[in-house]
N, C-alpha and C positions, 0 to 999 in steps of 0.2 A: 117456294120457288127454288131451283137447282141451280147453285152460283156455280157450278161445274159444265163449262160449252162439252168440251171431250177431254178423251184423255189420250193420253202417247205414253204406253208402257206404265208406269205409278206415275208419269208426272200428269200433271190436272190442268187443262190449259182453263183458269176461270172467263165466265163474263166477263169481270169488274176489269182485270187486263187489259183483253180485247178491247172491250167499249172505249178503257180510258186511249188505246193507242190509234183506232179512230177518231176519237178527236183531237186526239192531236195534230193526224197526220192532216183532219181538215180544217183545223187551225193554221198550221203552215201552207197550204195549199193558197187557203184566200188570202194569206199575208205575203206570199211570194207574187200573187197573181196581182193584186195590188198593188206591189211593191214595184212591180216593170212598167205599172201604168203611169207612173209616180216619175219613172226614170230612176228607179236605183239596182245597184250591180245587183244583180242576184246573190252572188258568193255574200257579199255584205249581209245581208238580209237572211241565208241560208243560215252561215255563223252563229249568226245573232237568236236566232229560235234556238240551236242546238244548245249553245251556255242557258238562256233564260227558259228551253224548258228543262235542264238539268237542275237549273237551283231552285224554280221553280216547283218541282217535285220533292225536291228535299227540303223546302220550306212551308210546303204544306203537312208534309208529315210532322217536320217540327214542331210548328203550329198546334197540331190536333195532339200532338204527343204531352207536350207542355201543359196542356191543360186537361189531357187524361194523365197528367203523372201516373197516380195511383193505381193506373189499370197496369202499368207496363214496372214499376219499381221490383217487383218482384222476380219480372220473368223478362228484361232489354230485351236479350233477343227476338221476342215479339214485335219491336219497334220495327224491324225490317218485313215485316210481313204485309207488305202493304198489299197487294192481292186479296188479302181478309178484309179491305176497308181501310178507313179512317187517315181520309187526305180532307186536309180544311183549302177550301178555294181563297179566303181570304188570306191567307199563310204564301199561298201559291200566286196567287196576285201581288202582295207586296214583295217577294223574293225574288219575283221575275222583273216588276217595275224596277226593282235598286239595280239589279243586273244589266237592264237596257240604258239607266241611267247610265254605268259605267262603262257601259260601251258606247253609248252613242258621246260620251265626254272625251273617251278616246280619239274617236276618232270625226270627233267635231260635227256631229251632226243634230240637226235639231231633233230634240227629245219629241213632242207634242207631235209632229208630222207623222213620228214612228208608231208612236203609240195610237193615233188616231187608225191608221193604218192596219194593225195590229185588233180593235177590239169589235170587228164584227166577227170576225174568227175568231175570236177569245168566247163571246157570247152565245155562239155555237157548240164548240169545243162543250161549254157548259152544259148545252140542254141536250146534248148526246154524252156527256158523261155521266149525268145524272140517273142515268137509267141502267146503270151499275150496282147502283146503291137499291134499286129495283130485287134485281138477281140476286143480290148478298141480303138481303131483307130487309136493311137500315134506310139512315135518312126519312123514315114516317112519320106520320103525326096521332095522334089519339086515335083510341077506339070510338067506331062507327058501326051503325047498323049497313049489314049490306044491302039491304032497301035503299037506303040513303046514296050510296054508292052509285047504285043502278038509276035511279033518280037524277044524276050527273052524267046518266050516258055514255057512262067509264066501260069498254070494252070489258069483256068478262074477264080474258087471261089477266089483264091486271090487276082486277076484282080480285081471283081465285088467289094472286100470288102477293096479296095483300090479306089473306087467309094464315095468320102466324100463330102458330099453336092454336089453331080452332075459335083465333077472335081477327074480328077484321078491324083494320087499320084505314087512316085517310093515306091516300097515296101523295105527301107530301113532294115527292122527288117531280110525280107526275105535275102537278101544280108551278111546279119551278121550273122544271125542263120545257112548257108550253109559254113560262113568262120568257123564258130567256128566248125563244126558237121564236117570240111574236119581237120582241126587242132586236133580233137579227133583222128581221123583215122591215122592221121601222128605221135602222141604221142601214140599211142596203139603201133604203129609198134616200135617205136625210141626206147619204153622200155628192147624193146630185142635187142638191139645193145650189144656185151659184154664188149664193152669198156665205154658204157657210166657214167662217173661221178655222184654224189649224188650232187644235183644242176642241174645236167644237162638239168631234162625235167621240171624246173620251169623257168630256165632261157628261154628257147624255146618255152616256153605257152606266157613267158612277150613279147617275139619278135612276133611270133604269131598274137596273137591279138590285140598287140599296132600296128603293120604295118596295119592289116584290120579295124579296129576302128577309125585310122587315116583318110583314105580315105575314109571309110565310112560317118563318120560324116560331114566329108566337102559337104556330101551330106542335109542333115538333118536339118530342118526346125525348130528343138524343143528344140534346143543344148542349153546347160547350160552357161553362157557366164561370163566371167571374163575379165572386161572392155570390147576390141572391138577383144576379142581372145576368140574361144572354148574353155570349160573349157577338155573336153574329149582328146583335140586332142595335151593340151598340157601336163593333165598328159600322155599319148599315148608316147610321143616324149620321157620325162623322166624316162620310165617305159623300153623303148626301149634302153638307153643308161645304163642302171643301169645293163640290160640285158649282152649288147653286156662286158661291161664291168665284168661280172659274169663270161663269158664264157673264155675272157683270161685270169683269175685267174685259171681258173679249167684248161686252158689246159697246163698250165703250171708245172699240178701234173704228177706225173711218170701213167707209161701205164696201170699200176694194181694198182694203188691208188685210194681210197676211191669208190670202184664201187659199183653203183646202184645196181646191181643184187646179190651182198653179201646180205644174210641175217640179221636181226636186232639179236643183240649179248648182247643187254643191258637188265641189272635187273630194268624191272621196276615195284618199290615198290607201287602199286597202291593201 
């Protein structure tokens, strides 16, 4: 597959680019759109994407760089290459959580409401980014018969572009991008639940895709490793327990406490 969309003069505009600056821009899109349903300023909310998706970015590459040292020790400059690949989502999930923390502490607003707000568009974002690592070849999982392939009903081009040096691959990314894109549709619906808690649909984004991420990656060929253990699959497990544990706090509040669907009541002096 040709990680190259076109080109302009020698410059290359890739897929992986592209791909990643649509979801972003429909990351912000449902979080703004969200965020007026809510009652919050927009500029507040705008801000706030613009820092958490800048450190966000640069904490994902940290992330995947840290634990490729050795691909990059020889040749840094490569570090900024990120066009080529190799952004870790769990890098970029905690660099943007620390950054909404210290923003929303600035300026006194609750954390949980934001981030609930925040992670159907984060989940999206996902399963149209993933299809970057499609075009650049990465994020796969073992070799497969393409019998098998077509036997899953896997459209052909993905099939063919799962075709790397004459052996075909599981289309891991494809597997991830279809949990995340069904996880959107079950946190679209979940919002209208009228009991649900503030907290509620970030804790169920971390159960979500630490359960599919888990099994996923036990697939995958390209995994970040920490000693003779995934590094994905073991924040995965912790991200899952942090969750499950989130959820009997919350259900412990009364029936009409603190619900997601109340409007945002706070002055925020922006």
């Amino acid at each position: 597959m040709n990680p190259v969309l076109f080109k302009i003069g020698n410059v290359e505009i890739m897929w992986y680019s592209v791909l990643l600056l649509i979801a972003v821009i429909v990351g912000i899109s449902w979080f703004l759109k969200e965020g007026k349903k809510h009652n919050y300023p927009q500029d507040f909310l705008f801000n706030l994407c613009f820092w958490a998706i800048i450190f966000g970015f640069i904490g994902a590459r940290a992330y995947y760089v840290i634990f490729n040292w050795s691909q990059y020790v020889h040749d840094p400059i490569s570090i900024f290459k990120i066009w080529e690949g190799g952004l870790a989502i769990h890098g970029g999930l905690l660099a943007g959580f620390i950054t909404i923390v210290a923003y929303c502490k600035k300026y006194k607003v609750r954390l949980f409401k934001i981030v609930d707000m925040a992670v159907p568009g984060i989940i999206l974002a996902q399963a149209i980014g993933r299809w970057g690592n499609f075009f650049n070849g990465e994020a796969h999982g073992g070799v497969v018969l393409r019998s098998t392939l077509e036997s899953f009903h896997i459209p052909d081009f993905i099939i063919d572009g799962m075709n790397i040096n004459g052996i075909y691959y599981h289309p891991t990314f494809l597997y991830e991008s279809l949990w995340c894109l069904l996880g959107f549709i079950i946190l679209v619906l979940l919002r209208h639940y009228k009991y649900l808690k503030v907290g509620g649909l970030t804790a169920f984004y971390l159960i979500w895709y630490s359960v599919g991420r888990f099994f996923i990656e036990s697939m995958r060929t390209d995994s970040l490793m920490l000693g003779g253990f995934k590094v994905a699959q073991i924040v995965s497990f912790v991200l899952f327990i942090i969750a499950i544990l989130s959820l009997m706090v919350l259900s412990r509040k009364g029936k009409f406490e603190d619900l997601y669907s109340e409007p945002n009541h706070e002055e925020i002096r922006f």
